[in-house]
C-alpha positions as CSV (number, residue, x, y, z in Angstrom):
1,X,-67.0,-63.0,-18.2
2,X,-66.7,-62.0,-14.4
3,X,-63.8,-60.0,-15.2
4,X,-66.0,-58.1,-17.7
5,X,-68.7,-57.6,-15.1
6,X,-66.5,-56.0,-12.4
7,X,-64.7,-53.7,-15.0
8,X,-68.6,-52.3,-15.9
9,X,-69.5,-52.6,-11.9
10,X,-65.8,-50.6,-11.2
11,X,-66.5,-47.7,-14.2
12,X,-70.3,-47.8,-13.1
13,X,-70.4,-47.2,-9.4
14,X,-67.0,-47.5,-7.7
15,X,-65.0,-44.8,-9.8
16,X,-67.7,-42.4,-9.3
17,X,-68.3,-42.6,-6.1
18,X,-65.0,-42.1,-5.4
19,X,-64.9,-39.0,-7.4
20,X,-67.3,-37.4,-5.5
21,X,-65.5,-38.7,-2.3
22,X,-62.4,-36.5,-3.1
23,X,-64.6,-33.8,-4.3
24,X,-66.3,-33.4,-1.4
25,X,-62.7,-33.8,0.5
26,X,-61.3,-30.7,-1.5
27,X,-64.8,-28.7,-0.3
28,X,-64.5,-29.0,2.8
29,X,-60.4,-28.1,3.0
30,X,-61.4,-24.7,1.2
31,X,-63.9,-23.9,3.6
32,X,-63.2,-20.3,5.3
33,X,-65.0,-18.0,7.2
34,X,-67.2,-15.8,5.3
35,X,-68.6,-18.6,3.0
36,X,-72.3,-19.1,2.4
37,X,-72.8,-23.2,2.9
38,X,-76.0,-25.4,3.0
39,X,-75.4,-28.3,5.4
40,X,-77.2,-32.1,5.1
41,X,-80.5,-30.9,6.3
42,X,-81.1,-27.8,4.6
43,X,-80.4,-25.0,6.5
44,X,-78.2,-22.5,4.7
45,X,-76.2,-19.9,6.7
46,X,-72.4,-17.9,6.9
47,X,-69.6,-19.2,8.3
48,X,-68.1,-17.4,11.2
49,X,-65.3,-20.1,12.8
50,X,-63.8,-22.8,10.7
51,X,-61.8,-25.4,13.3
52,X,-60.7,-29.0,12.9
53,X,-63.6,-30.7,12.6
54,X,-66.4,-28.0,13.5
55,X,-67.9,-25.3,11.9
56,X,-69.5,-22.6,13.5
57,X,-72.6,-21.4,11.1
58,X,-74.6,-18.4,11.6
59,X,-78.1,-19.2,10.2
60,X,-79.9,-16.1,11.2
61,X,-79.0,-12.9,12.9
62,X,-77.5,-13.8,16.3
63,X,-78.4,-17.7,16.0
64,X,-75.1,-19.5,15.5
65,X,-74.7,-23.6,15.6
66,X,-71.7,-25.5,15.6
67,X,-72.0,-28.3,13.0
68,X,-69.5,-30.7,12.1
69,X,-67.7,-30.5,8.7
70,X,-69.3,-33.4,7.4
71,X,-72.3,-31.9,7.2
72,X,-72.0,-29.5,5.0
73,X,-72.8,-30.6,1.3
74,X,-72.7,-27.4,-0.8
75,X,-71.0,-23.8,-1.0
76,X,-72.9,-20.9,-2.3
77,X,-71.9,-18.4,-4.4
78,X,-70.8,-15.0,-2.1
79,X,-74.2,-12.9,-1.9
80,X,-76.7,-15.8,-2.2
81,X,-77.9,-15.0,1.3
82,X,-79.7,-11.9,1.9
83,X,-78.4,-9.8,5.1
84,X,-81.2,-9.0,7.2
């Protein structure tokens, strides 16, 4: 019986989590400069410098912040942002 219940606990929760781990891994190794991201707390913006562990986002025209990688939970298609 406990075997039973950790192989629906494992297929339930673990094994998805884990695929959206090493999804979110392969994200952020594509990342390049140029790409339109939304980061954790909203704010959407272009990519200008991609380093180690940093990003450099430019959120509006002439405001750019340096975010770490981690933070960045989605990339947009090219064009989703209009130029102002």
């Amino acid at each position: 019986m406990m075997a039973v219940l950790f192989g629906i606990f494992y297929f339930m929760m673990i094994r998805p989590q884990m695929k959206r781990q090493k999804e979110h891994r392969a994200l952020l190794a594509a990342l390049s400069k140029g790409d339109e991201v939304v980061m954790g707390g909203g704010l959407a913006g272009r990519i200008e410098d991609v380093g180690e562990s940093f990003v450099r986002v430019e959120i509006a025209p002439g405001t750019v912040v340096q975010v770490q990688k981690g933070s960045i939970t989605q990339v947009l298609p090219k064009g989703s942002l209009k130029k102002s």
